[in-house]
C-alpha positions as CSV (number, residue, x, y, z in Angstrom):
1,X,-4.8,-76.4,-65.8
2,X,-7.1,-77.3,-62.9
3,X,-4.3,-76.6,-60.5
4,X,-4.0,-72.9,-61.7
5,X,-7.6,-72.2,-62.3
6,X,-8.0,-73.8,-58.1
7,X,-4.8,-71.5,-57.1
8,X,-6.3,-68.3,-59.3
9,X,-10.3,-68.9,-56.9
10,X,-8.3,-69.4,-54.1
11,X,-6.1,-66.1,-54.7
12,X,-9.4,-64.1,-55.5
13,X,-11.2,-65.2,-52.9
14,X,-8.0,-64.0,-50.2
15,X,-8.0,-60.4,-51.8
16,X,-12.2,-60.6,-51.7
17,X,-11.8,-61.0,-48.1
18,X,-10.4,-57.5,-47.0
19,X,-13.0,-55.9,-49.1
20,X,-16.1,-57.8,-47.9
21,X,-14.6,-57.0,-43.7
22,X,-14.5,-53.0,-45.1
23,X,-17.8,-53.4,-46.8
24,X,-19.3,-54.8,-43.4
25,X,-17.6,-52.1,-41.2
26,X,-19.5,-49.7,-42.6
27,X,-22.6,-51.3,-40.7
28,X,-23.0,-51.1,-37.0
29,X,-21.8,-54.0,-35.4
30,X,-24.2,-56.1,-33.9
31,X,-25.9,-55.5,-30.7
32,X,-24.3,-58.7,-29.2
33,X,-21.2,-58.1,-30.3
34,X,-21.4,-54.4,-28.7
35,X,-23.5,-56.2,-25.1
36,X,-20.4,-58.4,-24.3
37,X,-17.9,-55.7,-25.2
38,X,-19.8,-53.5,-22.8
39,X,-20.2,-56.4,-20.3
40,X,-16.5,-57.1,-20.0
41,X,-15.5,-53.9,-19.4
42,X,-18.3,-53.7,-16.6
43,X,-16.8,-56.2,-15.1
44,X,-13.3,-55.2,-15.4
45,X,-14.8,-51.5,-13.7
46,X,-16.7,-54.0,-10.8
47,X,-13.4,-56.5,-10.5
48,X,-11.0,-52.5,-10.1
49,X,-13.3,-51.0,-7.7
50,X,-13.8,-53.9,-5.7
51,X,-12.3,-52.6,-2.7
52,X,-13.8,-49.0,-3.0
53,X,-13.4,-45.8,-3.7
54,X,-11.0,-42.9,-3.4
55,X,-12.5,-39.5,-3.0
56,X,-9.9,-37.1,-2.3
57,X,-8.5,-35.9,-5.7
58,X,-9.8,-34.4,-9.0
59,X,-9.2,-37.1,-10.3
60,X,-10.9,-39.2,-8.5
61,X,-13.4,-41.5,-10.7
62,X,-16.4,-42.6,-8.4
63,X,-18.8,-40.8,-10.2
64,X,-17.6,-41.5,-13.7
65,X,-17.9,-44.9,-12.6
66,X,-21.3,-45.1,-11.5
67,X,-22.4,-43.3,-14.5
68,X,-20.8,-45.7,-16.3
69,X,-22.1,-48.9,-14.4
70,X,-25.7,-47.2,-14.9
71,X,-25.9,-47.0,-18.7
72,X,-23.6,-50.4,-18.6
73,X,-26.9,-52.1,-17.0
74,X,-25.4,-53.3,-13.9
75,X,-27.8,-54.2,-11.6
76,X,-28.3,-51.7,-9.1
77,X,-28.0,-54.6,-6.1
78,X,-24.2,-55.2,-7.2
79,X,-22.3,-54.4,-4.2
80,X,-19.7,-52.3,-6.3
81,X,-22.6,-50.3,-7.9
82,X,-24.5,-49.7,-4.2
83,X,-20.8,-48.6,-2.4
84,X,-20.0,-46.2,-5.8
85,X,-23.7,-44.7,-5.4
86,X,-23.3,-44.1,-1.9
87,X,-19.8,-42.6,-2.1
88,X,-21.3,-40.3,-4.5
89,X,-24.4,-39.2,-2.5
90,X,-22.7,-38.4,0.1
91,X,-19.1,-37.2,-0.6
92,X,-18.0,-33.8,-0.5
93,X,-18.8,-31.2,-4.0
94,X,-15.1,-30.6,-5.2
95,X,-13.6,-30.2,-8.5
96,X,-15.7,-29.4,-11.8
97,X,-15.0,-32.7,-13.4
98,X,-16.5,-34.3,-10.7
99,X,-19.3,-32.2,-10.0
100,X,-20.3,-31.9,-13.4
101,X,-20.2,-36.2,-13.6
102,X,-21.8,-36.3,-10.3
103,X,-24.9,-34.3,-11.7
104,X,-24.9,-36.2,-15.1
105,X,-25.1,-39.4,-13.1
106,X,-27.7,-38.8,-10.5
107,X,-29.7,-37.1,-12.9
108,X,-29.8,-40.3,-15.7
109,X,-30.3,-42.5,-12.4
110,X,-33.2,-40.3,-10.5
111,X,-33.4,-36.6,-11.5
112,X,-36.5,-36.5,-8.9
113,X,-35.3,-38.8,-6.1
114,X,-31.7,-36.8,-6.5
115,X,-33.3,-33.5,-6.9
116,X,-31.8,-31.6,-3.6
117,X,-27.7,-33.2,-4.1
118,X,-28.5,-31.7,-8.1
119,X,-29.6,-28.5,-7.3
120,X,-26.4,-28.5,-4.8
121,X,-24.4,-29.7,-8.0
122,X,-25.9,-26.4,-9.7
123,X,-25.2,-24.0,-6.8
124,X,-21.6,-25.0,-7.2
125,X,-21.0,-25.1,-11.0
126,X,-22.9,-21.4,-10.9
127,X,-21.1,-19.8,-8.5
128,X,-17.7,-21.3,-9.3
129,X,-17.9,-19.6,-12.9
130,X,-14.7,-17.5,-13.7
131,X,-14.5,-14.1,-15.1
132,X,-14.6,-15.1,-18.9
133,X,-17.4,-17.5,-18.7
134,X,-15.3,-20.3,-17.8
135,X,-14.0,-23.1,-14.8
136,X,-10.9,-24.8,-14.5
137,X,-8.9,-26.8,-12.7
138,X,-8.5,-27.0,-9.1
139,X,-5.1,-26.3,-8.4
140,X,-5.4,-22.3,-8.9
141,X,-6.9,-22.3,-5.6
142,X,-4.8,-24.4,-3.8
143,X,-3.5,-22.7,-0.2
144,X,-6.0,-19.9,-0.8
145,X,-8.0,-20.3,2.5
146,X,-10.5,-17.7,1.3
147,X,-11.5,-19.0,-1.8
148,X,-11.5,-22.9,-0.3
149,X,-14.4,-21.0,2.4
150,X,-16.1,-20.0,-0.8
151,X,-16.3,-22.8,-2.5
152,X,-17.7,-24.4,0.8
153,X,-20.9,-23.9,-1.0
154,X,-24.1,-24.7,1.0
155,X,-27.0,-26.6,-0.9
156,X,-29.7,-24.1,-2.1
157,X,-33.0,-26.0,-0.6
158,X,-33.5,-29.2,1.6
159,X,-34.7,-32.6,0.2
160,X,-37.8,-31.8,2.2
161,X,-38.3,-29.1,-0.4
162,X,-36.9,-30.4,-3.5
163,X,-39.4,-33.4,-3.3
164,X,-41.5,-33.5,-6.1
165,X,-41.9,-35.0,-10.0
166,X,-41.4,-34.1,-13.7
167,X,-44.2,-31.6,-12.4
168,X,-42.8,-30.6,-9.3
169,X,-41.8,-26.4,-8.6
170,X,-38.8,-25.4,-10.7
171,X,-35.9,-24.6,-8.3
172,X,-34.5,-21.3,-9.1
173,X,-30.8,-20.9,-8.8
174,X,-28.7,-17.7,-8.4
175,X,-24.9,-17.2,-7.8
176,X,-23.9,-16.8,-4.1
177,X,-20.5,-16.0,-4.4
178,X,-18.8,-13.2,-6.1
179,X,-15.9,-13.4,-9.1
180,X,-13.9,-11.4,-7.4
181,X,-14.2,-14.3,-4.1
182,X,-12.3,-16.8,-7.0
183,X,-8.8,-14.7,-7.0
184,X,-9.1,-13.8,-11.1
185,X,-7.6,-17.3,-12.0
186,X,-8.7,-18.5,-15.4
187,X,-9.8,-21.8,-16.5
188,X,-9.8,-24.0,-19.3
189,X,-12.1,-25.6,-22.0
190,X,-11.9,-29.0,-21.1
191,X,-13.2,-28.2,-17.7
192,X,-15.6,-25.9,-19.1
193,X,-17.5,-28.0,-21.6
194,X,-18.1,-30.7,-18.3
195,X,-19.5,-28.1,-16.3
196,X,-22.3,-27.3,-18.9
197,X,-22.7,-31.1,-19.4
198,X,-23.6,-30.7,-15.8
199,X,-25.7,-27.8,-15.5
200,X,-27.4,-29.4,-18.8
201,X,-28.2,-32.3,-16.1
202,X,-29.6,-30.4,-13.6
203,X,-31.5,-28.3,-16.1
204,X,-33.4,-31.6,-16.9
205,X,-34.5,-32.6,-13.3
206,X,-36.2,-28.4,-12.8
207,X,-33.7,-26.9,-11.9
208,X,-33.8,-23.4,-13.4
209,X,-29.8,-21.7,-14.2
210,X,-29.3,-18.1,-14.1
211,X,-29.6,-16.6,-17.9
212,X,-26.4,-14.8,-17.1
213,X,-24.4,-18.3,-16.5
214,X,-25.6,-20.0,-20.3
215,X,-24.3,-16.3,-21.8
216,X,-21.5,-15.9,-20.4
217,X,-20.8,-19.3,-21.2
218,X,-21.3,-19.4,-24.5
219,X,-19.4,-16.2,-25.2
220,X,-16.5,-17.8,-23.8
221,X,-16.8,-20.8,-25.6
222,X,-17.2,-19.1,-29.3
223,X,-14.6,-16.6,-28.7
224,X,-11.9,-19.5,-28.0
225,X,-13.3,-21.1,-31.7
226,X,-10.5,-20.4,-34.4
227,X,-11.1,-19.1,-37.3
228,X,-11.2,-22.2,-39.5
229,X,-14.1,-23.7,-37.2
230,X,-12.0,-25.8,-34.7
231,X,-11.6,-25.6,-31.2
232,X,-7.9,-26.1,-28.9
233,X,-7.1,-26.1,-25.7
234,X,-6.6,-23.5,-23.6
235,X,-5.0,-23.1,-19.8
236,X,-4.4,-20.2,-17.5
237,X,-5.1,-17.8,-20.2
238,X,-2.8,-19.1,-23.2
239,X,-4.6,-20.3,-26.1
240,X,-3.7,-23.4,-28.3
241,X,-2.7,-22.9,-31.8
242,X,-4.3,-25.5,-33.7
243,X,-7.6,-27.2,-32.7
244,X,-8.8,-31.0,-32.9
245,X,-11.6,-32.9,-33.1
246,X,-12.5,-34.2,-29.3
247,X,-12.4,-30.0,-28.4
248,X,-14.2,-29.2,-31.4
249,X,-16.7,-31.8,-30.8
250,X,-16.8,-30.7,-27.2
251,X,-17.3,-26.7,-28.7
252,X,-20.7,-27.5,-30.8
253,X,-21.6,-29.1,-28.0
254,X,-21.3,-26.6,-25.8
255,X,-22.7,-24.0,-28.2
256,X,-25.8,-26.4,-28.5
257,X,-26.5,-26.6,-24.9
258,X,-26.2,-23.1,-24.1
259,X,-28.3,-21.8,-26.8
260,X,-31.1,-24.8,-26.0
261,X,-31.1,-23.3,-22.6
262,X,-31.4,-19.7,-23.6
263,X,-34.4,-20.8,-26.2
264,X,-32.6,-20.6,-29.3
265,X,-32.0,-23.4,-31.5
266,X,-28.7,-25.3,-31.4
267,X,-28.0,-26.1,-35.1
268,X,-28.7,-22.2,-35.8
269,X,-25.6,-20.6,-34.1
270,X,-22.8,-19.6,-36.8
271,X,-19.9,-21.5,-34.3
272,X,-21.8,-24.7,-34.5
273,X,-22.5,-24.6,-38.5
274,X,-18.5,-23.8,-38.5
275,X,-17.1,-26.2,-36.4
276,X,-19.4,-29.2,-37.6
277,X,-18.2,-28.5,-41.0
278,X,-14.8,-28.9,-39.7
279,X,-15.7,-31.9,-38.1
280,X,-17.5,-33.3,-40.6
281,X,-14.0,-32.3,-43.0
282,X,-11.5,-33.9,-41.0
283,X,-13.1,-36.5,-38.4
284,X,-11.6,-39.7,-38.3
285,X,-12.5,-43.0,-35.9
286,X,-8.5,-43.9,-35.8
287,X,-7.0,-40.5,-34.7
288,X,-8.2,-37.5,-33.0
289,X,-7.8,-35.6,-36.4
290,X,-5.7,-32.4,-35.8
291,X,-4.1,-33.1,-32.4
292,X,-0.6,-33.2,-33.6
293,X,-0.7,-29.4,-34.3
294,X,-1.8,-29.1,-30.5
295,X,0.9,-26.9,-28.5
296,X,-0.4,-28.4,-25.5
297,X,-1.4,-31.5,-25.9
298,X,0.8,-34.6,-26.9
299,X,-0.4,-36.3,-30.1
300,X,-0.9,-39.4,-28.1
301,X,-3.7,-41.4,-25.7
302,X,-6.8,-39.4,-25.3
303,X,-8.4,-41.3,-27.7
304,X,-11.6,-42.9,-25.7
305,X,-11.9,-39.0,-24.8
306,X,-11.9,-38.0,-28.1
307,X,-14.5,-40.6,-29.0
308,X,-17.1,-40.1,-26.5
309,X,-16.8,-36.4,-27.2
310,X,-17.7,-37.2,-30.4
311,X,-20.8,-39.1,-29.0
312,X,-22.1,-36.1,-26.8
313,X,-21.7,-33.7,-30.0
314,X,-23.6,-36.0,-32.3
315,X,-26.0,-37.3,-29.9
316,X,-26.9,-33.4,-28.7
317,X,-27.0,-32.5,-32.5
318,X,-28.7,-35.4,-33.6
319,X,-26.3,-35.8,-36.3
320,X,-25.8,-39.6,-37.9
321,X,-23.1,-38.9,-39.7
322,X,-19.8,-36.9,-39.8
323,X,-19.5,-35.9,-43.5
324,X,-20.2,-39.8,-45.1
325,X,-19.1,-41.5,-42.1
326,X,-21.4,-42.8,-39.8
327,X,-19.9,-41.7,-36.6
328,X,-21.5,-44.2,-33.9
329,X,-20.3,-47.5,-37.0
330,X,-16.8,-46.3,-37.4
331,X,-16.4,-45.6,-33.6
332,X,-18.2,-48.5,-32.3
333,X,-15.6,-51.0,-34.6
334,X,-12.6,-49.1,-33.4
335,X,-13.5,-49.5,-29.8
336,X,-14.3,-53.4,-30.5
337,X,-11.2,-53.9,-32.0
338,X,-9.4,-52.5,-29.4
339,X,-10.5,-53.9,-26.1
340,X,-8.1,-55.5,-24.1
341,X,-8.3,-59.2,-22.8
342,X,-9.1,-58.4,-19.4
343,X,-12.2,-56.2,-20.9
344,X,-10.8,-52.7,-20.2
345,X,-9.6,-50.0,-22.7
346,X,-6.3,-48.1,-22.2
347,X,-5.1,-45.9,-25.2
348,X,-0.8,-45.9,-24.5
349,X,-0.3,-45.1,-28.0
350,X,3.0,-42.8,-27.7
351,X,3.0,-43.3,-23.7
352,X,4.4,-46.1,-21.4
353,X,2.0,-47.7,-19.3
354,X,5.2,-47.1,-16.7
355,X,4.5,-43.3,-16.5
356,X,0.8,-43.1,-17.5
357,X,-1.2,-42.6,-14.5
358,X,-3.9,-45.6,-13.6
359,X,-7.0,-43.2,-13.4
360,X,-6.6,-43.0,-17.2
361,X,-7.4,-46.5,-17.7
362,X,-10.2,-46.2,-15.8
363,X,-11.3,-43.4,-17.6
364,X,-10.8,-44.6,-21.3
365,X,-12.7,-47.6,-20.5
366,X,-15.6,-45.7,-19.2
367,X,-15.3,-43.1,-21.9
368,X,-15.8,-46.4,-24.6
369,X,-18.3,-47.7,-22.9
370,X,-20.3,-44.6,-22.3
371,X,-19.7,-44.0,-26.2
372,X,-21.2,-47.4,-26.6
373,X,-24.1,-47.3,-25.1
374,X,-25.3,-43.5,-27.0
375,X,-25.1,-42.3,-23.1
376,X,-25.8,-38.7,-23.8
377,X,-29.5,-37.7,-24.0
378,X,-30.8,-36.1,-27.0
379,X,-32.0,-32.5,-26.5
380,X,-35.5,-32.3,-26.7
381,X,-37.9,-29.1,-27.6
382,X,-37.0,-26.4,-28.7
């Protein structure tokens, strides 16, 4: 008898178990727990970049790193931190991915010290707008020695003038170079949504965008929303059938930014109320919830992306929760639980790590640990 009523405790408390973990994920993890997952993958970014940098492709990471390393905490004396800041005050402006990362670093780390390489950052993004309201990928303008003069863009004013703080003259910005200059390519909304999280940055260290930019802008972005509220991909003109969550995310956002900067409120526009609802509907911290009905995109990897897109949209939305999860919880344990050894990230569901290229590792583990530490600044006013 005291044998079975021992084994019958011993059995309840084993199916207790699961429920009391669920009960406790619903919480944030600790802050300690979160510090030494961010620490380790700090360290697996300073152990990778020991050696330096490499500049010459748009997928080059220096300035997702060194964002990265900033909200991180890494001392600014580390000698990986120093050579990444360098490289980035210095290098070339190519690619919008990078541009708009450059700007979102240098503006977290010193919007007024950096205030003549941002407003450079904004000259760039502004006149390398496509037709639609968009930017893209590179590659469209590859052997085109006309449009690689004209994006040869020259900064707007000196650091001699750009000198000044939070009170110092707003820089005015206007486009430079005309559409027509670009050779009618069409961009994407990946790209897109990175160069207003760019021009968002500059916006924050005075540096005034043309209205015209933020409009056209976000006409592009809610006319690429589908109608049940979701947001795809889109390249060279051909639209994605179904939309997903990271793009979705990435589309309030958007929406949000561009009617902050043309005065309106963000929560008020009817493709933000639509596409959080759809968010909010299917969001999910395990998948990137609708991808497999993607006709571009693999259901597979992206997931870091997806997450930290998430981030930006809640962060810029202040919204604590998607439906009755609480985004930043749910995300936060994922990220814990999947953390590699050596302290990076690297989403291969689906994939090989044979054929996946090793920039991706780089960037899921910055991705997770920019979703970690709430990287994206809250709008403020208006």
């Amino acid at each position: 008898m005291f044998r079975s009523a021992l084994a019958l405790a011993l059995l309840l408390a084993l199916v207790a178990l699961p429920a009391e973990a669920k009960e406790n994920r619903k919480k944030k993890p600790s802050p300690k727990a979160v510090g030494e997952a961010v620490g380790r993958g700090a360290d697996w970014l300073r152990t990778r970049f020991a050696k330096g940098f490499e500049t010459e492709t748009f997928h080059s990471v220096p300035e997702l790193v060194v964002l990265t390393l900033h909200h991180a905490g890494v001392d600014r004396r580390d000698e990986v931190y120093k050579a990444g800041l360098a490289t980035i005050e210095t290098c070339p402006l190519r690619h919008t991915y990078r541009v708009a990362t450059l700007a979102m670093a240098l503006s977290r780390i010193n919007p007024y010290k950096y205030r003549a390489r941002l407003a450079h950052c904004a000259q760039w993004l502004v006149n390398t707008q496509l037709a639609e309201g968009e930017w893209g990928y590179p590659g469209t303008m590859r052997g085109r020695s006309k449009q690689t003069r004209a994006l040869e863009v020259k900064p707007p004013v000196t650091e001699e003038e750009a000198k000044g703080g939070p009170k110092a003259e707003p820089i005015l910005i206007q486009r430079t170079l005309a559409v027509e200059e670009l050779g009618g390519q069409k961009g994407d909304f990946s790209n897109t949504q990175y160069a207003l999280l760019g021009l968002r940055a500059c916006r924050d260290a005075r540096i005034v965008i043309p209205k015209s930019t933020w409009e056209a802008a976000l006409a592009y972005t809610v006319d690429h929303q589908l109608p049940d509220g979701s947001w795809g991909y889109d390249h060279a003109g051909e639209r994605d059938e179904g939309g997903y969550a990271s793009l979705t995310a990435a589309g309030i956002c958007g929406v949000a930014l561009c009617q902050h900067a043309l005065k309106k409120s963000p929560k008020s526009h009817p493709a933000v109320k639509k596409g959080s609802a759809w968010l909010k509907k299917h969001w999910t911290p395990d998948d990137n919830a609708g991808i497999e009905d993607s006709t571009f995109i693999p259901p597979s990897t992206w997931h870091c992306y997806h997450l930290y897109s998430v981030e930006r949209a809640g962060r810029v939305l202040g919204l604590k929760k998607l439906g009755k999860r609480d985004w930043y919880a749910q995300g936060a344990w994922w990220l814990l639980d999947n953390q590699q050894s050596g302290g990076s990230w690297n989403d291969t569901r689906g994939d090989t790590t044979a054929t996946r290229p090793p920039y991706l590792q780089t960037a899921d583990t910055c991705f997770a640990i920019l979703f970690l530490t709430l990287a994206t600044p809250p709008l403020t006013g208006r």
